[in-house]
C-alpha positions as CSV (number, residue, x, y, z in Angstrom):
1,X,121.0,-47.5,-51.5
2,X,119.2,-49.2,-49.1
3,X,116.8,-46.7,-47.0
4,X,116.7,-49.0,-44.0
5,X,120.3,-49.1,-43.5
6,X,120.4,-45.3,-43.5
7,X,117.6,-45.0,-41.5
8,X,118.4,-47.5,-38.7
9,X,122.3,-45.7,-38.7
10,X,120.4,-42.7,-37.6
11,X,117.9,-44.0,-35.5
12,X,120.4,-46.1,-33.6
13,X,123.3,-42.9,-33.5
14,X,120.3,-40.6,-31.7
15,X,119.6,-43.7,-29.6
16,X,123.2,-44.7,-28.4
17,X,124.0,-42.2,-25.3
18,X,127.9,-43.2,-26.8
19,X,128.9,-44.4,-29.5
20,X,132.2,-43.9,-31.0
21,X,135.0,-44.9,-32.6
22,X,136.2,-47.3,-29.6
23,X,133.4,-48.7,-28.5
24,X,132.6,-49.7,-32.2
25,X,136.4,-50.9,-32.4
26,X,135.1,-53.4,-29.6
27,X,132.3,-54.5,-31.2
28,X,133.9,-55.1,-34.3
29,X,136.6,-57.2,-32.7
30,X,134.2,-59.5,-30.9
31,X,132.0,-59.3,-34.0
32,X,135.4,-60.8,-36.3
33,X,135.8,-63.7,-33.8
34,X,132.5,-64.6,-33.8
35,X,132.6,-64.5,-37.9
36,X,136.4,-66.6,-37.5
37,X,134.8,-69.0,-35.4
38,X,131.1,-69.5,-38.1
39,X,132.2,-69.1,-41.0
40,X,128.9,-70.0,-42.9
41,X,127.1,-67.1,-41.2
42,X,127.2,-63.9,-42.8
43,X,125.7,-61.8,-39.6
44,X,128.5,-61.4,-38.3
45,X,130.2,-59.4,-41.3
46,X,127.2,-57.5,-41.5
47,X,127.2,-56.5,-38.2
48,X,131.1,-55.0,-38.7
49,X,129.9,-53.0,-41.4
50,X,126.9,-51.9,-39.7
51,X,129.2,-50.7,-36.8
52,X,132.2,-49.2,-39.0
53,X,128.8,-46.8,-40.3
54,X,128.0,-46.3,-37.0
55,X,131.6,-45.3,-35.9
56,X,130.8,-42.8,-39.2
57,X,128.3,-41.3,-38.3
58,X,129.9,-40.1,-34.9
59,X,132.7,-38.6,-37.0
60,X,130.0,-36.7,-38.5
61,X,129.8,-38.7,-42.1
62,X,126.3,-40.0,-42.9
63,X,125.9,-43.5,-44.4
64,X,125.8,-42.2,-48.2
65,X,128.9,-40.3,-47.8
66,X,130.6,-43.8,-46.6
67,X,129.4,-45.7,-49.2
68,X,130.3,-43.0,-51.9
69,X,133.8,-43.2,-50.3
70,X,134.0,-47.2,-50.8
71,X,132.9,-47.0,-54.6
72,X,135.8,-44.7,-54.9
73,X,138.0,-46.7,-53.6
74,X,136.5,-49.7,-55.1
75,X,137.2,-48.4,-58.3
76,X,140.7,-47.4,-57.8
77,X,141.7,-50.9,-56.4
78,X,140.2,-52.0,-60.2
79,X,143.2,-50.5,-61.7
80,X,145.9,-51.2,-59.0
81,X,148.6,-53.5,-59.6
82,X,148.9,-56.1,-56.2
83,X,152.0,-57.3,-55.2
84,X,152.0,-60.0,-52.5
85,X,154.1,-59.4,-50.0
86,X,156.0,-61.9,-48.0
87,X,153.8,-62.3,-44.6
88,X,151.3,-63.2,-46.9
89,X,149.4,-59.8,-47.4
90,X,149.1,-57.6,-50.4
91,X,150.5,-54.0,-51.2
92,X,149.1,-51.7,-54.2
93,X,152.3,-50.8,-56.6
């Protein structure tokens, strides 16, 4: 695990005087458009993820608890069966 990343999520939480679910909401939106409209820059998805751990860790869950979270669920979408679904998007079975 990279000890920047956790590092700068806690440097930058004590920093922010708010930073919360909603206002990282915002960022992520504007960060998604600016992805939709370069999609040969990666910066932009980093800087979602960077703000979902943010959002985090004003819930109270630190940056390795996240990531523990995602390898779990990483590894239960391995042995999910995915159905498409008729607008296109995809349903576990």
């Amino acid at each position: 695990m990279s000890e920047i990343l956790k590092e700068s999520v806690e440097k930058l939480y004590q920093t922010f005087d708010k930073t919360d679910l909603e206002t990282e909401y915002k960022k992520v939106q504007e960060k998604i458009e600016e992805a939709r409209y370069n999609p040969g820059d990666v910066r932009p998805l980093a800087d979602c993820i960077f703000s979902l751990l943010l959002a985090a860790r004003n819930r109270g869950f630190r940056v390795e608890a996240v990531l523990r979270a995602l390898d779990e669920i990483a590894e239960a979408n391995l042995h999910r069966r995915w159905k498409k679904m008729p607008d296109g998007t995809y349903h576990a079975t």
